[in-house]
N, C-alpha and C positions, 0 to 999 in steps of 0.2 A: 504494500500500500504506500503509495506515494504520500511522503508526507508535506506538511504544506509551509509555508515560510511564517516565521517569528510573529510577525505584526498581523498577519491574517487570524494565527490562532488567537492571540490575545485576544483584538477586535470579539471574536466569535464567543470568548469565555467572559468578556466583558458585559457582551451584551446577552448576553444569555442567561447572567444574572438577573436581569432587570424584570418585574412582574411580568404575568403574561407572554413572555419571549422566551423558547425553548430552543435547544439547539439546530434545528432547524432552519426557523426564524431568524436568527440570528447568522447564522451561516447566509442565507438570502441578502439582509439587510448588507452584511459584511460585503457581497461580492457586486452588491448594488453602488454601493459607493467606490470599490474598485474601479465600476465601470464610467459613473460619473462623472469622473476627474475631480482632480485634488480640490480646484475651486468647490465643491460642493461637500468637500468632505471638510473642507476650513470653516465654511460658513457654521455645519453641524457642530465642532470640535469649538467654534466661538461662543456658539447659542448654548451648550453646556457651559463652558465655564464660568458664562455671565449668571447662569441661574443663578451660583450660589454668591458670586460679585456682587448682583443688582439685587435681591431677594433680604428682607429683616422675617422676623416675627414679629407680629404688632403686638404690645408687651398688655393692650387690653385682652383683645378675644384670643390671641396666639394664633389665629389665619396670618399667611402667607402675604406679605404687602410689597412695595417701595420706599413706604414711610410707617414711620410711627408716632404717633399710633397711627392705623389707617384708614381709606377714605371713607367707609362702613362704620368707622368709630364716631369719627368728626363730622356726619353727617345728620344736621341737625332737624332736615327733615324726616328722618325717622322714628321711631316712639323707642324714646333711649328706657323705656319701663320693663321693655320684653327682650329675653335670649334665645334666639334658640342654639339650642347646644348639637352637635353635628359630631361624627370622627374624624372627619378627614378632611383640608381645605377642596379639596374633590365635589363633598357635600353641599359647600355654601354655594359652590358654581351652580351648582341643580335646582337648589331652592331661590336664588336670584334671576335662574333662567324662568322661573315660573310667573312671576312679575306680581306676585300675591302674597308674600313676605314684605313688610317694613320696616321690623324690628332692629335686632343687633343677634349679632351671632359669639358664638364662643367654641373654639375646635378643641378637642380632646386630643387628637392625634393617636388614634385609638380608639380601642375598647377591652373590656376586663375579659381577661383569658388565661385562666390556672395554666391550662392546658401550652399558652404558650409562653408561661411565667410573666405573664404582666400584668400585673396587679394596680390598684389604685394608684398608687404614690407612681404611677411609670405615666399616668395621663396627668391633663391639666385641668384638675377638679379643684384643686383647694385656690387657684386665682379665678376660678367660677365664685366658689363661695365667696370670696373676696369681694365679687364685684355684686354679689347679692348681699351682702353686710353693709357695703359701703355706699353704694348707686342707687338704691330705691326702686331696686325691680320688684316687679308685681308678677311677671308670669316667665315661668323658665317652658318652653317648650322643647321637653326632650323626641329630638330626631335622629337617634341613633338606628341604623342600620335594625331591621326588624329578622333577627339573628340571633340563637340562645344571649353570644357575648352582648348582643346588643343591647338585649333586654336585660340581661343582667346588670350590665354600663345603666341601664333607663333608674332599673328600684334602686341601686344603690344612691345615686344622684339625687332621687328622689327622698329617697329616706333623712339624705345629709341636710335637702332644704327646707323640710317640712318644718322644723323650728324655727327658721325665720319666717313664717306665714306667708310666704310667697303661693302663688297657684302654680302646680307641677301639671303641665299636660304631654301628652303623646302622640304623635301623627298616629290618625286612623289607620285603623287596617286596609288593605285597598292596597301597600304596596307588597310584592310578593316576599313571602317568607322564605328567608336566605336569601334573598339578593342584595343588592349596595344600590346603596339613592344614586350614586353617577349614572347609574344605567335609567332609571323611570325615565318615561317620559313626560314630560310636563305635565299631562291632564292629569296624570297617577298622582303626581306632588303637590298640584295643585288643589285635587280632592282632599288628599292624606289631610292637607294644613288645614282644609277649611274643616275638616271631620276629628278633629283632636278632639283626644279626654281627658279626662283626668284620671287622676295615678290613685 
């Protein structure tokens, strides 16, 4: 078997790490920009680097910004009383794309999973609480991914704000069990928000 040069293999183990992309895919992707030329492979190799270049956490919700805090935070036409709390900066895109959220969001970066040793203290729950002590919120809407972990991420979340008498709600049921909010489509999330309960 022919083996293949240095920088191909890496390429193919690099990107074969990344979610969703198996060695296959990656091998593809690999011999794609082979073929491109260099120009197209600089531009790709720029557009990564600046993610982590141009990219803060906004130090209120922890979503993914250019400034901090960011434009979601400082944005005073929205009802700074309500959170919804999401896992993944993935999430707020989906529930922004639906154009029926006004509130404020808060990313966990995560959710609670024994199973993959990550527990509370690995998400960003206690600068939730924080900004429920300190900010005058009225209603946390937990949107976590409708997923044992998620649900689990939901009660626990729930259980920590109930003592500050906030109202705890939950996207209706309507999106499918085990999937991830990046996938719904609008109507789904759109339903979901307008059909929330409480916990």
């Amino acid at each position: 078997m022919a083996s293949m040069p240095r920088a191909v293999d890496r390429l193919i183990d690099a990107l074969s790490r990344l979610p969703g992309i198996g060695p296959k895919t990656a091998s593809r992707l690999t011999y794609h920009l082979l073929r491109a030329g260099e120009e197209e492979a600089a531009v790709l190799a720029e557009a990564v680097a600046a993610l982590h270049r141009q990219t803060i956490m906004c130090s209120r919700c922890c979503n993914i910004s250019e400034t901090d805090p960011c434009a979601i935070c400082t944005d005073d036409r929205r009802d700074h009383q309500t959170i919804c709390v999401v896992e993944e900066p993935l999430d707020v895109v989906a529930i922004e794309n639906t154009g029926n959220f006004h509130g404020l969001y808060h990313v966990l970066h995560g959710h609670i999973s024994p199973m993959e040793r990550i527990g509370p203290d690995e998400l960003r729950i206690e600068p939730l609480l924080a900004r429920v002590r300190e900010d005058g919120i009225r209603e946390i809407i937990l949107a976590t991914n409708p997923t044992l972990e998620g649900d689990a991420t939901a009660i626990y979340i729930s259980r920590l704000a109930q003592p500050y008498g906030v109202s705890v709600t939950r996207l209706a049921l309507g999106l499918p069990r085990g999937g991830d909010l990046e996938y719904a489509d609008r109507m789904t999330l759109s339903e979901a928000l307008a059909g929330r309960r409480l916990i």
